[in-house]
N, C-alpha and C positions, 0 to 999 in steps of 0.2 A: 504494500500500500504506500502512496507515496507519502502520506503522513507519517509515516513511519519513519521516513527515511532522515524527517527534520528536527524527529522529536529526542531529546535526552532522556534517560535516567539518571536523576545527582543525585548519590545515595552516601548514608554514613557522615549528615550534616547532626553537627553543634545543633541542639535546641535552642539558640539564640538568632539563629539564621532565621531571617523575614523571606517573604516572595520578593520585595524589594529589593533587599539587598544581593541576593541570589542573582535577580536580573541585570543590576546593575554590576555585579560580575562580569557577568557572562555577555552582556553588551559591549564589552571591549573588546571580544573577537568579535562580533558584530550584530546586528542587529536582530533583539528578542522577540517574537511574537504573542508570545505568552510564558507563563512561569505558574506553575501550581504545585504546592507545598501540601504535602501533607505531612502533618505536624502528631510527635510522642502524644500532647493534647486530644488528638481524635483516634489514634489506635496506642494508649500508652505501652504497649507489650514488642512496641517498634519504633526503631530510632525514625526520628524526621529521614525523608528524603523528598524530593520533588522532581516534577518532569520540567523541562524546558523545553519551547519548541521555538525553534530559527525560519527565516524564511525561506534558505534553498541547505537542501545536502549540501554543497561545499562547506558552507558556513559551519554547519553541524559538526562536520567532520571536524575540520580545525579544533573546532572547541573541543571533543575530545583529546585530541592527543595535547592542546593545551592546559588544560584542566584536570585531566587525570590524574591523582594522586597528590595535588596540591592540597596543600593545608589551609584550611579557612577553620580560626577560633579553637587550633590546637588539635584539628582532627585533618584526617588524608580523605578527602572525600571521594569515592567513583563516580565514575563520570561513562557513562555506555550507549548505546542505544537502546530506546523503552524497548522492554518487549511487550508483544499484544496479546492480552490474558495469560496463560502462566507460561513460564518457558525458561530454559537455564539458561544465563548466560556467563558468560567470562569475564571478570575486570581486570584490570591493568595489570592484574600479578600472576595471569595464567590460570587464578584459581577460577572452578566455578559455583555459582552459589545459584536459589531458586529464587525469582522474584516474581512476587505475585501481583500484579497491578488489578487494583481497587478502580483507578480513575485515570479517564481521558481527560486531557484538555479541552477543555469545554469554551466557547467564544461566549 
């Protein structure tokens, strides 16, 4: 899908981390479409993470290998492409973990 292709997973964020601040991240590789956070607050049995979404794959990409394993607020966060409903994926370290998405980005 090519939604797919635009969209992040930023996973293993600081519970201090905003959608704001998250976006204005990630707007330095280039420009954000959207940003949705899902916060410890609405599932506490899971660290925050959020999706981001850019306006072309190029863009996306970039931001991964920019972003991946950088520290924002003392933690390394991943940085991947969502995946759609459940599905393994791999982050930065080779390892793989199961991620379950709850939520689209929604306009």
């Amino acid at each position: 899908m090519e939604e797919d292709l635009r969209v992040l997973y930023v996973g293993n964020l600081d519970p201090r981390a905003t959608e704001v601040f998250i976006s204005d991240i990630f707007s330095s590789i280039g420009p954000v479409k959207r940003c949705k956070l899902i916060s410890g607050r609405e599932y506490p049995d899971e660290a925050p993470y959020c999706f981001v979404e850019f306006e072309d794959h190029k863009t996306a990409s970039k931001a991964i290998a920019a972003m991946n394993g950088r520290t924002i607020f003392d933690k390394k966060i991943k940085v991947n492409w969502r995946a759609s409903n459940t599905a393994a994926k791999k982050d930065g370290s080779g390892e793989s973990s199961v991620i379950c998405v709850r939520f689209a980005l929604c306009g």
